[in-house]
C-alpha positions as a Markdown table, in Angstrom:
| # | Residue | x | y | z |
|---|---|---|---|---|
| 1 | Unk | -48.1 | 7.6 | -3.4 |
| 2 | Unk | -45.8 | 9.9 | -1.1 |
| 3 | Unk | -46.0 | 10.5 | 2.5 |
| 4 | Unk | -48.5 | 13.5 | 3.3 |
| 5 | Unk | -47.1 | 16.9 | 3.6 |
| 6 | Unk | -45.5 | 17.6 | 7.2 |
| 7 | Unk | -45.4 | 20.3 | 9.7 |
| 8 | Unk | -42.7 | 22.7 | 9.0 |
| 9 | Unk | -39.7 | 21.2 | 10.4 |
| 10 | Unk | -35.7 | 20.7 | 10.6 |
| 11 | Unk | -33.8 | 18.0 | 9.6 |
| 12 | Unk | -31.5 | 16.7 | 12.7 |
| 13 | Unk | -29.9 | 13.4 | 11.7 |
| 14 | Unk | -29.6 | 11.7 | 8.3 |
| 15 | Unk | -28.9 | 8.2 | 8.0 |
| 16 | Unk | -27.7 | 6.6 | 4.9 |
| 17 | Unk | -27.6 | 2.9 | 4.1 |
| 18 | Unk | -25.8 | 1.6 | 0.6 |
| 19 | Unk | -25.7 | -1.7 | -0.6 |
| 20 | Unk | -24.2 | -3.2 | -3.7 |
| 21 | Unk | -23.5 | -6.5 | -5.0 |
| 22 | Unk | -20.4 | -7.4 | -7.1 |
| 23 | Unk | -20.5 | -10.4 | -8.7 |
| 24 | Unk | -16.6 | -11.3 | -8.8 |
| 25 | Unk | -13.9 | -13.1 | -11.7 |
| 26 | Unk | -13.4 | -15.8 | -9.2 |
| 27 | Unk | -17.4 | -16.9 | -9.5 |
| 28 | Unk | -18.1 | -15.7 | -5.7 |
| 29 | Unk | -20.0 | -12.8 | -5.1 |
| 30 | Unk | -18.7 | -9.4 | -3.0 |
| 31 | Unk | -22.0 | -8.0 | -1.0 |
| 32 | Unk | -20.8 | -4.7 | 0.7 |
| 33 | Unk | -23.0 | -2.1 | 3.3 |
| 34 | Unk | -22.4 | 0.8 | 3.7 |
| 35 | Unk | -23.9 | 3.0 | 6.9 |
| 36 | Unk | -23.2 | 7.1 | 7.7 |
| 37 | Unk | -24.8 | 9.1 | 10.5 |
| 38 | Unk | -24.6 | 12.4 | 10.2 |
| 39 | Unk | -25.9 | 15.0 | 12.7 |
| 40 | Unk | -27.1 | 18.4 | 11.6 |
| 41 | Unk | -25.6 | 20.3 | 14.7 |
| 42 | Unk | -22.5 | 19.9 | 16.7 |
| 43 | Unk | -22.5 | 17.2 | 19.2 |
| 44 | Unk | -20.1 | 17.2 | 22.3 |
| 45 | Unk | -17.8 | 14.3 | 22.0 |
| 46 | Unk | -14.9 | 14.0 | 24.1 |
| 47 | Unk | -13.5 | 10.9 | 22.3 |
| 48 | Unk | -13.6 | 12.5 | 19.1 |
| 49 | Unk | -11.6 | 16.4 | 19.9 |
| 50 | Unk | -14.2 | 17.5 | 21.8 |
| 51 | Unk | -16.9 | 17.6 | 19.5 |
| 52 | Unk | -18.7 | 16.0 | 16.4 |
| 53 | Unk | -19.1 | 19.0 | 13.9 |
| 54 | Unk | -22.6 | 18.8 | 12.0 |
| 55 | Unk | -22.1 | 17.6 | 8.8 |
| 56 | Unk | -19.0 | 14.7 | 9.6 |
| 57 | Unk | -20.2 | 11.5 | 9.9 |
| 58 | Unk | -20.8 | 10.6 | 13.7 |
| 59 | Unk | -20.9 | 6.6 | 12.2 |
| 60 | Unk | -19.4 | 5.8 | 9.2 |
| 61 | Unk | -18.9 | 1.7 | 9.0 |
| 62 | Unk | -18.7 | -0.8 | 6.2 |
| 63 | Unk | -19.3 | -4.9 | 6.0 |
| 64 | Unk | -18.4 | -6.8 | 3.0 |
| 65 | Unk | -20.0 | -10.9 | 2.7 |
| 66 | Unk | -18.2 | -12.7 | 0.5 |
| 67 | Unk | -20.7 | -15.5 | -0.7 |
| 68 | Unk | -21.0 | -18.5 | -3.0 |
| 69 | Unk | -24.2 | -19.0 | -5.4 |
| 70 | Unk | -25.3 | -21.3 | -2.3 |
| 71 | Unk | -24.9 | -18.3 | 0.2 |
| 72 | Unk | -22.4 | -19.7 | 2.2 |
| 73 | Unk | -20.0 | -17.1 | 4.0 |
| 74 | Unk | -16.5 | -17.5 | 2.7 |
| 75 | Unk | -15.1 | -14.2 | 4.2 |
| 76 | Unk | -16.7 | -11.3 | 6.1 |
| 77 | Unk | -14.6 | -7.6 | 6.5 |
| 78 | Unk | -15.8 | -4.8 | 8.3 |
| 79 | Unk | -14.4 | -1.6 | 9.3 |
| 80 | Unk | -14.9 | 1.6 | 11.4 |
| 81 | Unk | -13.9 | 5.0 | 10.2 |
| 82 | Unk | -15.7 | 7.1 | 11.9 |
| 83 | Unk | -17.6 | 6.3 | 15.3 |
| 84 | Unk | -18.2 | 7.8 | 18.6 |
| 85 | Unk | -16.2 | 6.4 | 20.7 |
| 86 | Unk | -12.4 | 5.2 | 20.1 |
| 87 | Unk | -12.7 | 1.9 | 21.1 |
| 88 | Unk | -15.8 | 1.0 | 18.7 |
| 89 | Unk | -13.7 | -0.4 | 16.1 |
| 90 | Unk | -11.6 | -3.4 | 18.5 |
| 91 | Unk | -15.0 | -5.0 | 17.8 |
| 92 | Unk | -14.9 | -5.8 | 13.7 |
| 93 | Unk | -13.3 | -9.1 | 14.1 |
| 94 | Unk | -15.7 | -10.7 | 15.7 |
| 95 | Unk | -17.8 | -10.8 | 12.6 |
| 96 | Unk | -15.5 | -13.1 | 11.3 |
| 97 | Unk | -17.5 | -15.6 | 13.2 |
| 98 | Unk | -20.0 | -15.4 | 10.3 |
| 99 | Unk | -17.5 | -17.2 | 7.9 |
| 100 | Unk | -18.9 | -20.4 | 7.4 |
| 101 | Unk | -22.5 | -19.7 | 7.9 |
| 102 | Unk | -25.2 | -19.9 | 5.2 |
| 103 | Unk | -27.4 | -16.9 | 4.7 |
| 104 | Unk | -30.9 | -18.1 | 4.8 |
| 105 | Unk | -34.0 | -19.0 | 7.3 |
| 106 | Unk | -33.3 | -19.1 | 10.8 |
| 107 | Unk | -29.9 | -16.9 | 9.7 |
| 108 | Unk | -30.3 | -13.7 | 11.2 |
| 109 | Unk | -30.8 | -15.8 | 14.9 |
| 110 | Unk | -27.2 | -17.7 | 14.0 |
| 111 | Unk | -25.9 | -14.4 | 13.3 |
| 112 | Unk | -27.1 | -12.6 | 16.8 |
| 113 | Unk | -26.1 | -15.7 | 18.7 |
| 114 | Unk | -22.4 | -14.9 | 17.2 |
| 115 | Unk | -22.5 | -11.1 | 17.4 |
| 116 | Unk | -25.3 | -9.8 | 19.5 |
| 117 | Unk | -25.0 | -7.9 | 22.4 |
| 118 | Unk | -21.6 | -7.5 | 23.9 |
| 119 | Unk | -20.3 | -9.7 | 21.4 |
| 120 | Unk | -20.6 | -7.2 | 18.1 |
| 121 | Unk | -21.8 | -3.7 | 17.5 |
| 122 | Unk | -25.6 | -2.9 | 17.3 |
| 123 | Unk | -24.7 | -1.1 | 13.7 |
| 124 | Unk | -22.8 | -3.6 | 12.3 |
| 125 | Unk | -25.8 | -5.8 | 13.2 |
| 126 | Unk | -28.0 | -3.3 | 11.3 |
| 127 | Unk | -26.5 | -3.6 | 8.4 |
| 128 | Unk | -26.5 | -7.2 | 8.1 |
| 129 | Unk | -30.6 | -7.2 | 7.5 |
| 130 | Unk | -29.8 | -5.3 | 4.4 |
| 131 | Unk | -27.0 | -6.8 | 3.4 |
| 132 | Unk | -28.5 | -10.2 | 3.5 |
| 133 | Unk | -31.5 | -9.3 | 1.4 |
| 134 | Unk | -29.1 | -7.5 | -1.4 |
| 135 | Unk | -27.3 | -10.8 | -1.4 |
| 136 | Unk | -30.7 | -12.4 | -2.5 |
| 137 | Unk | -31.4 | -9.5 | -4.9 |
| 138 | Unk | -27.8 | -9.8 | -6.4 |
| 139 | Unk | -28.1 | -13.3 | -6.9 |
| 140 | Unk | -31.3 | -13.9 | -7.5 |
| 141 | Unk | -31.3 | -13.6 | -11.8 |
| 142 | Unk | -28.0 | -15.3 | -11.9 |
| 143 | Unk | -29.4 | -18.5 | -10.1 |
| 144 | Unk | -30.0 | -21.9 | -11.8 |
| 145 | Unk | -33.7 | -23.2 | -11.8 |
| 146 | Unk | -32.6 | -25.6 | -8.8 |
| 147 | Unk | -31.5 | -22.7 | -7.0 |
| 148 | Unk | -33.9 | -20.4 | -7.5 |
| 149 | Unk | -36.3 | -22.8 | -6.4 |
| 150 | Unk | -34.1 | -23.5 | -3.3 |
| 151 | Unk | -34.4 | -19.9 | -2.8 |
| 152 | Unk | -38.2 | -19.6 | -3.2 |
| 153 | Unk | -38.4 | -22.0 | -0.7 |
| 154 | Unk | -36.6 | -19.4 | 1.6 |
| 155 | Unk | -39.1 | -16.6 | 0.8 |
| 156 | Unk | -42.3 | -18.4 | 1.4 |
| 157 | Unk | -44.2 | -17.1 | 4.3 |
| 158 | Unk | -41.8 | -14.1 | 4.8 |
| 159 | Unk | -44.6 | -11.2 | 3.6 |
| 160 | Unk | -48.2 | -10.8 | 2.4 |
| 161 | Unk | -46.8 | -11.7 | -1.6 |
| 162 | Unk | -44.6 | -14.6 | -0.7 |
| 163 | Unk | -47.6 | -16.0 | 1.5 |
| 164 | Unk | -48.4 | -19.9 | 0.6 |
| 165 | Unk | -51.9 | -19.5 | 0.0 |
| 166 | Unk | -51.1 | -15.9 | -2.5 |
| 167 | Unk | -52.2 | -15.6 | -6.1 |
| 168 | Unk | -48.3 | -14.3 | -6.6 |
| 169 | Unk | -47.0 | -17.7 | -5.6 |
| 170 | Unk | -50.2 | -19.9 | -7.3 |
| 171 | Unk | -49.0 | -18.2 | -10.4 |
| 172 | Unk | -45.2 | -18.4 | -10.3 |
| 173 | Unk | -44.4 | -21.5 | -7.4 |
| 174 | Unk | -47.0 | -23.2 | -8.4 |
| 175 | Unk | -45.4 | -26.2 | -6.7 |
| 176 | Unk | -45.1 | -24.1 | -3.2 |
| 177 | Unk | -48.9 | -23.1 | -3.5 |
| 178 | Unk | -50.8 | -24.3 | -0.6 |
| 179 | Unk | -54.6 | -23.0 | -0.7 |
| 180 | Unk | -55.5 | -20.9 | 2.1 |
| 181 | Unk | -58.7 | -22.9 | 2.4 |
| 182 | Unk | -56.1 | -26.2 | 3.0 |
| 183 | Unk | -53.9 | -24.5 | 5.2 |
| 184 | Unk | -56.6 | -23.3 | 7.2 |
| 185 | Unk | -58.1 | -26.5 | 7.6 |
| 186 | Unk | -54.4 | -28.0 | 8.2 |
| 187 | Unk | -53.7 | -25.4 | 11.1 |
| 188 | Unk | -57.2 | -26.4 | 12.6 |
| 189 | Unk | -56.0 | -29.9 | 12.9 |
């Protein structure tokens, strides 16, 4: 069902987020982001001639992972081509300090220890949320059984569906299902 009908309004910003995965000749997988900001009116920007003219992209950044059927980080590229101030893009090689990282729980806290804050760029970060859970999509119907139960294990307790104790997971992990009667009684304890 869509959203309800709004108030007569004008669009000021549009921001569009693109992922694909690519699964590669080599047997490793290419998962690339794509994020553009554009403004709807001209915004003063001295860094960039003066002005940002509606319609050019105010933020226009990429991120490729490159990632094994395990989800390990073999190579990370990002770039800048368009951002508000000049010296955005001196920060893109820091995210080469999620090479060797694996993408899964506790993941997204490695990956803010390495570039959060003053340490990386706030949209780089942004991306990596949707990046990481393409990488699961992309790889997901390509995994063996012993993966893709590696992988469930991952999910569990991440949303309402992939709950424990939910029908979805009785009926398809069947050994992951804990009943919510049990793990009630377990937390009690």
């Amino acid at each position: 069902m869509p959203l309800s009908k709004p108030v007569k309004r004008r669009l000021s910003h549009r921001r569009t987020i693109v992922c694909e995965g690519y699964e590669r000749d080599d047997g490793l997988w290419d998962i690339e982001g794509r994020m553009v900001d554009v403004k709807s009116d001209n915004v003063e920007n001295q860094e960039r001639g003066g002005y940002v003219a509606a319609g050019e992209p105010f933020h226009d950044i990429r991120m490729r992972l490159t990632i094994d059927q395990s989800f390990l980080i073999h190579q990370v590229e990002a770039s800048m081509d368009a951002t508000p101030f000049q010296m955005c893009p001196g920060i893109v090689g820091h995210y080469k300090r999620l090479e060797g990282t694996r993408i899964g729980r506790g993941w997204h806290k490695q990956a803010q220890e390495l570039t959060g804050g003053v340490e990386g760029c706030t949209h780089l970060n942004e991306l990596l949320k949707p990046l990481t859970t393409t990488a699961v999509q992309t790889l997901w119907p390509k995994a063996s059984e012993s993966q893709a139960k590696t992988g469930a294990k991952g999910m569990l307790n991440t949303c309402h569906t992939w709950a424990e104790f939910s029908p979805a997971i009785a009926k398809y992990q069947p050994h992951l299902f804990v009943p919510h009667q049990q793990l009630t009684e377990t937390q009690d304890q």
